[in-house]
N, C-alpha and C positions, 0 to 999 in steps of 0.2 A: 295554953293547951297545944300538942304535940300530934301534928296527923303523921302520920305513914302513908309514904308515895309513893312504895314501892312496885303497890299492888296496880298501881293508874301505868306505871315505866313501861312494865309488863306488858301491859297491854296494850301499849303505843307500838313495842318492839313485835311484837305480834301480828299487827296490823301492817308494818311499815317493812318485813321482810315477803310477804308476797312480793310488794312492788318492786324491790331489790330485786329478788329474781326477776324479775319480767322485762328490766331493765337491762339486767346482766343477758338475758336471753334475745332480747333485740339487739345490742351491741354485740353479741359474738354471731348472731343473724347477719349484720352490717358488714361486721367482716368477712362473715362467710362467700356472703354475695359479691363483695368486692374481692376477693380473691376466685372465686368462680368466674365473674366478670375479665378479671387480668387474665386469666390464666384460659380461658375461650379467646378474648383478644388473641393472646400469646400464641395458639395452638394456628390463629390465620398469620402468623408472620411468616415473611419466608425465611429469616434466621430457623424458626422451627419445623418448617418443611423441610427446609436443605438438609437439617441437620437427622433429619428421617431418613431422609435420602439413603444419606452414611457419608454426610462431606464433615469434614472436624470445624471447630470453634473457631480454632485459625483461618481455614479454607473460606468460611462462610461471609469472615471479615472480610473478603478479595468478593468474594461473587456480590457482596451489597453494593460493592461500586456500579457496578452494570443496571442498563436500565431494565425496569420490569420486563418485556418482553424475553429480554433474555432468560433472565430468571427464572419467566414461565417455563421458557422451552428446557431449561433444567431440568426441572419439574417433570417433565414429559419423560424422561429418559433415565436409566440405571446412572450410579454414581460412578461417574470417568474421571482417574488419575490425573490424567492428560490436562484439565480443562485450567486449573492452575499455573500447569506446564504452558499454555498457550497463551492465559492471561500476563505475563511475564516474557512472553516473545517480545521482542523490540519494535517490532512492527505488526505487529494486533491489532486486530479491527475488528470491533464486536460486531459489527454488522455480519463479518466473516465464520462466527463461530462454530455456528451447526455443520457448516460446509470443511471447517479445518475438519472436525469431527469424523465427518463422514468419508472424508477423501483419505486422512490417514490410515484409517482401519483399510483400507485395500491399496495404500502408497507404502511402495520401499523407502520411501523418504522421510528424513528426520524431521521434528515439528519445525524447524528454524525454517526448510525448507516448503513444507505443506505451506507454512503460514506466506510466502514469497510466491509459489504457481499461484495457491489459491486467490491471492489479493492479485494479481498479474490477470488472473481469470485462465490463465493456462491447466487448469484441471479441466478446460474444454476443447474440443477440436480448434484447431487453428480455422480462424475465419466463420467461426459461429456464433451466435449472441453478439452481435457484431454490433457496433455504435456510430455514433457520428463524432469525428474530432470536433472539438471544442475552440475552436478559432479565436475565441477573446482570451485564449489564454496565453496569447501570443506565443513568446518565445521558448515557452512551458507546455505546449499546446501537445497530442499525443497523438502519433499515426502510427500504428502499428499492423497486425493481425487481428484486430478487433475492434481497431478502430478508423475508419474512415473518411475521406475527403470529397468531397464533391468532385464532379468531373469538370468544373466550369470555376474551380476555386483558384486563386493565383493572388501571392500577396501582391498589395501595392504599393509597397516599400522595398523592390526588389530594384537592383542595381545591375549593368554588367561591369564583367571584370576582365579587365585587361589582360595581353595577355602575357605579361612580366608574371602575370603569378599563375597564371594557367595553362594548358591544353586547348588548344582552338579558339575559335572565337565565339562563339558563342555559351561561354558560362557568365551565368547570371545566379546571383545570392542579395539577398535581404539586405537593407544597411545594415543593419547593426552587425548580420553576421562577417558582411564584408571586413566592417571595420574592428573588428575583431580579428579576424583573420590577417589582418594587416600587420597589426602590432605583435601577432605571434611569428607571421614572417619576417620581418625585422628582428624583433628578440632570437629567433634560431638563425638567422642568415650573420648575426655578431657570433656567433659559434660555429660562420663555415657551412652551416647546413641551411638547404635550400627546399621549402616546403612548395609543391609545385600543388594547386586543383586538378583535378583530372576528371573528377563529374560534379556536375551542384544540382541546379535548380530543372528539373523534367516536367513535363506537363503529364495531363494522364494519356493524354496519348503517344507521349514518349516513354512512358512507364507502359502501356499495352503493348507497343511495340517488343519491348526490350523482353518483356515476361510472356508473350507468345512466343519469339526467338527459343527464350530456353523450353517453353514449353514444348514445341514444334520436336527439338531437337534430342532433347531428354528425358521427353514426359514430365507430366503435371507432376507427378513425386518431387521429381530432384527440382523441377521448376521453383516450389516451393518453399526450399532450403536455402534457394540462392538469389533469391528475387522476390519483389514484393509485386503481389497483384496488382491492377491498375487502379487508383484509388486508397492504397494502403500503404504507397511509400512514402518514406520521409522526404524523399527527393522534390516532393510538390512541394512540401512548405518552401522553400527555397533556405533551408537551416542546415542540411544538409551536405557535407562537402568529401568527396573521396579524394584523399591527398595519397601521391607519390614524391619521387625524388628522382633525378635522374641515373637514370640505368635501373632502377627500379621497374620492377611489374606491381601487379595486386597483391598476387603470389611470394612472394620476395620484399616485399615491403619494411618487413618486421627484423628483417635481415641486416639493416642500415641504422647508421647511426640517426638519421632522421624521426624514426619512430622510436629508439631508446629517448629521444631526446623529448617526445611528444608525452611520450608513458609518464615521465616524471612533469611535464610543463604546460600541456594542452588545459586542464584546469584554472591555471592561472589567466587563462584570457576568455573563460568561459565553453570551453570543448569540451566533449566527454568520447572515448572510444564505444560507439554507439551497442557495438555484437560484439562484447569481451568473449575470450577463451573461456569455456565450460560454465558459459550461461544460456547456452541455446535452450536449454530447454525453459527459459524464463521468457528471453525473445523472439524464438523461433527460427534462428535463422544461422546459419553456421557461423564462427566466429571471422571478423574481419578487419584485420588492422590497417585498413585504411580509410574506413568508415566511420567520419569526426561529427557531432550534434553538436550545434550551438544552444546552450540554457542559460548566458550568462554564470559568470563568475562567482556568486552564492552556492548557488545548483552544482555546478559541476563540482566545484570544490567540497562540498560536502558527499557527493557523489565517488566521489575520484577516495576521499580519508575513509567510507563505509563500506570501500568495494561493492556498491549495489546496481543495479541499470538502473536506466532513465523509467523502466517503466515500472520498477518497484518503488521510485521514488514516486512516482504519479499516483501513483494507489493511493501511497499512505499520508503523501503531504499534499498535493493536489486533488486529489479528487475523493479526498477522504470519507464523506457523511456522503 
């Protein structure tokens, strides 16, 4: 005998397409929800905010480097060209951001520039936000306009110097800067030329003296162009050395073959021309060629091949974070 099962299939397929669908309708539910879920994720990245903003896919890839804070403060602000521009300066320092930002919208100055005052801290009056020099940094250590030395500070590795290589008797500099300065006297006196000291090592009360003199005589204005307050010159480290040559003045210095010979060689024994021509406004102080900084021979040499001062190197390799 012969049944027929087609009428039972029927009815199995009847049965067994509700559940299909209910299944197809949780699975595209599943999905649903996981792409609602990505895509709310998505909506808190800051790839997706920046890119709100109006910064491109490209840009967005450079600003994920930085850390959130920065980010944030993107976030707070319209879409700036520039900030790319800045990310790509050689000497960037996110910490510096908002401030390159702010300073250039009112500076005639180019970014390469903004981003050099601003890390120098020269977007501020000279001698305000002022610091303490950092003393363990030895021979790296920073006095400038903003940054200061104690009145009672004096290394204790300072020497004097006789005075075959000096002016009076009384100049005193640091070992190392002594001996440094030795072997570049020696190296320029085998070419004829004769590097004489003429100031080094001041205390702050020779440094008060000196910068009331011009105060007295000039006023606090020009005081300040040509002289470090007391407590704010290099001259206290004892790192410090103003070289002439005979028949030389300050003035005249640049004149002689002693300073061509310095321009190309002071590097090599660790000197740096402290107040280069048409950096004043980075170290405040008119330019002076006869104004020599001991940093060791790293320092200055990279110094000397970047054309930068001592004290945009201090920012961005010393005192960076």
């Amino acid at each position: 005998m012969c049944y027929n099962n087609n009428g039972d299939d029927m009815k199995r397929k009847i049965k067994r397409k509700p559940i299909v669908v209910i299944i197809l309708i949780a699975i595209l539910s599943t999905f649903g929800i996981i792409y609602a879920v990505k895509t709310i994720n998505y909506h808190k990245t800051y790839e997706y905010k920046l890119l709100k903003v109006g910064y491109s896919k490209e840009e967005v890839v450079e600003i994920e480097k930085l850390k959130n804070k920065t980010k944030d403060y993107l976030l707070t602000i319209e879409y700036n060209k520039d900030v790319i521009s800045l990310l790509n300066e050689k000497y960037f320092l996110e910490k510096n951001l908002k401030t390159y930002l702010e300073y250039y919208k009112d500076s005639d100055y180019d970014l390469t520039d903004v981003v050099a005052v601003v890390n120098v801290g020269a977007n501020n009056e000279w001698y305000t936000n002022t610091k303490k020099t950092d003393i363990s940094k030895n021979e790296l250590m920073l006095t400038n306009k903003f940054y200061s030395l104690d009145t009672s500070y004096n290394s204790d590795n300072m020497v004097k110097v006789s005075k075959q290589y000096s002016y009076g008797e009384n100049q005193m500099v640091t070992q190392d800067t002594f001996d440094a300065f030795l072997s570049m006297f020696n190296a320029a006196k085998e070419e004829d030329l004769t590097l004489i000291i003429n100031s080094s090592y001041r205390s702050y009360e020779d440094q008060e003296e000196i910068y009331n003199e011009y105060k007295s005589t000039r006023g606090e204005k020009a005081a300040n162009k040509i002289a470090a307050k007391p407590g704010f010159s290099e001259h206290q480290t004892g790192m410090s050395i103003d070289i002439q040559t005979y028949g030389s003045t300050a003035k005249t210095f640049e004149e002689f073959d002693e300073f061509k010979w310095l321009q190309q060689n002071a590097h090599k024994y660790g000197f740096i021309l402290r107040y280069p021509k048409d950096k004043e406004y980075l170290t405040g102080y008119e330019y002076e060629s006869w104004h020599y900084r001991y940093v060791g021979i790293e320092v200055a040499t990279y110094i000397h091949k970047n054309n930068i001062t001592f004290d945009e190197y201090y920012a961005y390799f010393v005192e960076k974070d």
